[in-house]
Backbone as a ProteinNet text record, in pm:
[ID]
protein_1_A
[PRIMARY]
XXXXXXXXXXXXXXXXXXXXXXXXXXXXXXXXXXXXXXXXXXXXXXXXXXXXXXXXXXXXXXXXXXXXXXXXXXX
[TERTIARY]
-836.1	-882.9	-900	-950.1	-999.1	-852.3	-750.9	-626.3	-555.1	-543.1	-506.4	-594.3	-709.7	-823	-767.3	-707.6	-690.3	-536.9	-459.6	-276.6	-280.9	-215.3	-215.6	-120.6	-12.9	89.7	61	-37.9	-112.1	-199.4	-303.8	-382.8	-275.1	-130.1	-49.7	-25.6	26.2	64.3	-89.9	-118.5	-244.9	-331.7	-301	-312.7	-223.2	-98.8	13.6	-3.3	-55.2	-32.1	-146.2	-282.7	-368.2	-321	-280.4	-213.5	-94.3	-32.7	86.5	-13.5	-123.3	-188.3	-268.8	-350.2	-400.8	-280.2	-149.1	-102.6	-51.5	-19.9	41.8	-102.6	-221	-345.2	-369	-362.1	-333.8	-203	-85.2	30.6	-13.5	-81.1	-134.4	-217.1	-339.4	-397.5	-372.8	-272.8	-180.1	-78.3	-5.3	32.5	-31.3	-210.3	-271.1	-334.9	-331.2	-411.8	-269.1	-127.6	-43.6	-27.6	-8.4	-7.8	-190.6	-264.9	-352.5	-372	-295.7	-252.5	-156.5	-60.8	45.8	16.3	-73.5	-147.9	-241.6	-307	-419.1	-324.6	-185.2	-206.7	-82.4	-14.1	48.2	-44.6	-228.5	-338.5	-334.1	-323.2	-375.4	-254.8	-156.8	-42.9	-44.6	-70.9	-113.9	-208	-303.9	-400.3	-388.9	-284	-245.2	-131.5	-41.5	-3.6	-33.9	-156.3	-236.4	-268.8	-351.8	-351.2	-250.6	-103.5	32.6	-5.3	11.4	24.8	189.6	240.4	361.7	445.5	554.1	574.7	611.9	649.1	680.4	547.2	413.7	302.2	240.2	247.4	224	276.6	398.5	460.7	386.2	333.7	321.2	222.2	126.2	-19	-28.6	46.2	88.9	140.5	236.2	376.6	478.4	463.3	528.3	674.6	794.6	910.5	895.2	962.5	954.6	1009.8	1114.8	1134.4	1061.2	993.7	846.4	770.8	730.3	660.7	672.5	837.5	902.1	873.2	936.5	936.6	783	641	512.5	474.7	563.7	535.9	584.3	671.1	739.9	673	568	495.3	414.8
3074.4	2942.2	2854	2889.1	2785.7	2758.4	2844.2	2827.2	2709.5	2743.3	2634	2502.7	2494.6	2362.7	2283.5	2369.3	2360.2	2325	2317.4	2301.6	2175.3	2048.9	1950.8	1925	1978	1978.4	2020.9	2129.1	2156.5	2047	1992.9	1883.6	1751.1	1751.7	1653.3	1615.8	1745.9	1796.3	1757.7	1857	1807.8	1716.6	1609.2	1439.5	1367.8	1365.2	1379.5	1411.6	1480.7	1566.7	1492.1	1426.5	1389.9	1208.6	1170.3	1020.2	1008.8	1144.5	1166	1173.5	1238.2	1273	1139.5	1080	943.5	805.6	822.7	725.8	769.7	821.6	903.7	834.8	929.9	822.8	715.7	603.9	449.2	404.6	489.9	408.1	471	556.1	612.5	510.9	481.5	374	309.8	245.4	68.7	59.8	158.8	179.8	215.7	248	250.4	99.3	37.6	-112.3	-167.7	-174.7	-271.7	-213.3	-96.9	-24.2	-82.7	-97.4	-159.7	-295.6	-381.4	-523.3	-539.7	-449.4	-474.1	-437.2	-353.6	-303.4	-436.5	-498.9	-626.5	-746.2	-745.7	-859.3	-826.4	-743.5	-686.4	-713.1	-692.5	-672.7	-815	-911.7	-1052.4	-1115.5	-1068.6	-1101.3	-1115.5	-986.2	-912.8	-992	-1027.3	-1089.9	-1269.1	-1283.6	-1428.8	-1422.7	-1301.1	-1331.6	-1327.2	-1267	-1250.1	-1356.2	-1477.8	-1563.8	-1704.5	-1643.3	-1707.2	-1801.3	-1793.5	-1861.6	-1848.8	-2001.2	-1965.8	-1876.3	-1804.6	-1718.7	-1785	-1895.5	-1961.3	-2009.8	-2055.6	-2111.2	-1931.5	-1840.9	-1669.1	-1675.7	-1668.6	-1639.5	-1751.7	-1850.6	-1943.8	-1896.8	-1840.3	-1742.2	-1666.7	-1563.9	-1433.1	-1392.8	-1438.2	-1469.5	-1381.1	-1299.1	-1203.7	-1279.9	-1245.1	-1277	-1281.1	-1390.9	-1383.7	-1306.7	-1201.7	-1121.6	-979.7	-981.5	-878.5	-893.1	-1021.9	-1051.9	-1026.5	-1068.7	-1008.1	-929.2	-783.4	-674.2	-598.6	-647.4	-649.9	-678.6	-807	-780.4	-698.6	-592.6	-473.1	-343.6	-333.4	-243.9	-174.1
-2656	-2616.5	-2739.7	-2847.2	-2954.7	-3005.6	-3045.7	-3053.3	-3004.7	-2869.9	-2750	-2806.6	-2816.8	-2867.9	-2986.1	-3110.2	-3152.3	-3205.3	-3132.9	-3082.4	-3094.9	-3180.6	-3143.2	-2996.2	-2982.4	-2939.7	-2780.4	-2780.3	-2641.4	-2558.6	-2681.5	-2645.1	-2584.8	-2645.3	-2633.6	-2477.5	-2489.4	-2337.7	-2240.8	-2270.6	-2164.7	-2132.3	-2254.2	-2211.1	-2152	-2138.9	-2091.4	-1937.2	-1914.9	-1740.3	-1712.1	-1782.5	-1700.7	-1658.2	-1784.7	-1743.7	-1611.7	-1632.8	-1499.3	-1385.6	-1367.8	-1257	-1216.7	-1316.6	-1314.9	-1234.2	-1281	-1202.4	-1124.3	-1052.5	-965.5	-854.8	-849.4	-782.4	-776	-904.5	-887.2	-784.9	-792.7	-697.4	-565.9	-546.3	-397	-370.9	-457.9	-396.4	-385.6	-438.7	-445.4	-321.5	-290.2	-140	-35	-17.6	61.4	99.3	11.8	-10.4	98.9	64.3	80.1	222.2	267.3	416.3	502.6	418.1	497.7	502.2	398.9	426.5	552.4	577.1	648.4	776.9	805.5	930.3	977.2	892	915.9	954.7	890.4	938.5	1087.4	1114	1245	1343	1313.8	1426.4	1442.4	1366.5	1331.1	1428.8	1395.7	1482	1648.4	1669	1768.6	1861.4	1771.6	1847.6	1902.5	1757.1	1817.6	1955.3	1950.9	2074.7	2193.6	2227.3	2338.4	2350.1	2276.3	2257.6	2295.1	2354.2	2305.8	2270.8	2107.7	2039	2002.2	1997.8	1924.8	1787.5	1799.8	1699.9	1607.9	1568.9	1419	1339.4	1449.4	1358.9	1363.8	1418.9	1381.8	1218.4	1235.5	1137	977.1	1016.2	925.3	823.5	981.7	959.7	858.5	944.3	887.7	796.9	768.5	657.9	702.4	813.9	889	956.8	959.8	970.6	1167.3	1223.9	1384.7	1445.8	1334.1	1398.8	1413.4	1291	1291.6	1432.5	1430.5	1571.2	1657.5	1727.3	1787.2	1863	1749.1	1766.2	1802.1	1741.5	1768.8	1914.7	1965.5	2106.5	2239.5	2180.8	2253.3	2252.6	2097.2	2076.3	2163.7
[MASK]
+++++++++++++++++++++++++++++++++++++++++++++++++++++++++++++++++++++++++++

């Protein structure tokens, strides 16, 4: 063990695997954020068409394409 402590080349490595492991968790969270943007505003959608509200001022809303919408109201 003190060996290993003492390895620059070990320590290298094993700062190395923690920065790989560190972002690897930041892009998980950064695609959990954008999958729960994209879920909020589908509901937002959703709710304006119950609403019928027209799908181009949806879309204006939303920023969601009319054919996203669309397809949201087949769901």
């Amino acid at each position: 063990i003190e060996r290993f402590m003492n390895d620059e080349e070990a320590n290298e490595m094993f700062s190395l695997e923690n920065k790989i492991k560190e972002t690897g968790k930041s892009i998980g969270r950064a695609e959990g954020r954008v999958e729960g943007a994209k879920t909020e505003k589908n509901t937002i959608a959703q709710n304006m068409l119950r609403e019928k509200l027209d799908t181009s001022i949806i879309s204006k809303v939303t920023g969601l394409s009319e054919q996203e919408i669309c397809s949201l109201q087949t769901a």
